[in-house]
C-alpha positions in Angstrom: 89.7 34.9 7.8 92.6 36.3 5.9 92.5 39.3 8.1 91.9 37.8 11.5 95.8 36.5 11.7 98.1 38.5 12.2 102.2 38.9 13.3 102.1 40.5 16.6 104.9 41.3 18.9 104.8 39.8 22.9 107.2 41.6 24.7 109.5 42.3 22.0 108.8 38.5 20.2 107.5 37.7 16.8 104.4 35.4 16.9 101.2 34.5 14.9 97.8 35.6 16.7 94.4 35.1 15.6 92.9 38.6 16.4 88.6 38.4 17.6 87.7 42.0 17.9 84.3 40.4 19.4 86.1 38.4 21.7 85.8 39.4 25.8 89.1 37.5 26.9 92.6 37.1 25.6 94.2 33.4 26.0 97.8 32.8 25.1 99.2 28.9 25.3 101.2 28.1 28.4 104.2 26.7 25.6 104.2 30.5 24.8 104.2 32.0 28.3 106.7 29.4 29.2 109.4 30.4 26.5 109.1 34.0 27.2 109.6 33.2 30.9 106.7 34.9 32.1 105.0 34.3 35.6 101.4 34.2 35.8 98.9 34.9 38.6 97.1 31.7 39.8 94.8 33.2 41.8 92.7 35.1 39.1 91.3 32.4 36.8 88.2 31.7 35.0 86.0 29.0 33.6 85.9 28.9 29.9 84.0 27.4 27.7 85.7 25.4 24.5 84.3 25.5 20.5 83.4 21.6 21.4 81.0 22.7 24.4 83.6 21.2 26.8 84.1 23.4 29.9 88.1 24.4 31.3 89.4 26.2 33.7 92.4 29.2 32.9 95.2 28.1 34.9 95.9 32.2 35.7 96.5 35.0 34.0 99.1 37.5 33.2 99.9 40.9 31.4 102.2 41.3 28.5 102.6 44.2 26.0 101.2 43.8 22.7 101.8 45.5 19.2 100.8 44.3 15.8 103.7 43.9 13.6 104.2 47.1 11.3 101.8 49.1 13.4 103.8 50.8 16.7 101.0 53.0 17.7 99.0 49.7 18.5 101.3 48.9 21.7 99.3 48.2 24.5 99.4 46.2 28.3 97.1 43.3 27.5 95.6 40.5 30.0 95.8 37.5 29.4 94.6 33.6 30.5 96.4 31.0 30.2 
């Protein structure tokens, strides 16, 4: 698990990220998208399914540029649901 966390950079800001190589969606916290001021798109959303089985749906998405701490070549546009 050690490796699965990681510092990551989103849009130029210093945050902890749990990094899922498998995974086939990004989700970010609307507390983060909020304090970076970013706008997301309502009208692409999604239904996802929660570790308890419970069912949500993504309140949008939204792209933001990513890089993993200490690694620049690893910048990349990212989407993400919120």
């Amino acid at each position: 698990m050690k490796d699965t966390m990681r510092q990551v950079l989103l849009n130029g800001q210093e945050y902890s990220a749990l990094i899922d190589t498998g995974a086939s969606m990004n989700y970010i916290m609307v507390e983060v998208v909020n304090k970076l001021g970013l706008t997301l798109d309502p009208n692409r959303t999604a239904q996802v399914t929660l570790a308890d089985l419970s069912n949500t749906e993504a309140l949008g998405t939204l792209w933001i540029e990513v890089a993993i701490k200490g690694s620049p070549d690893s910048k990349s546009w990212q989407e993400f649901y919120v």
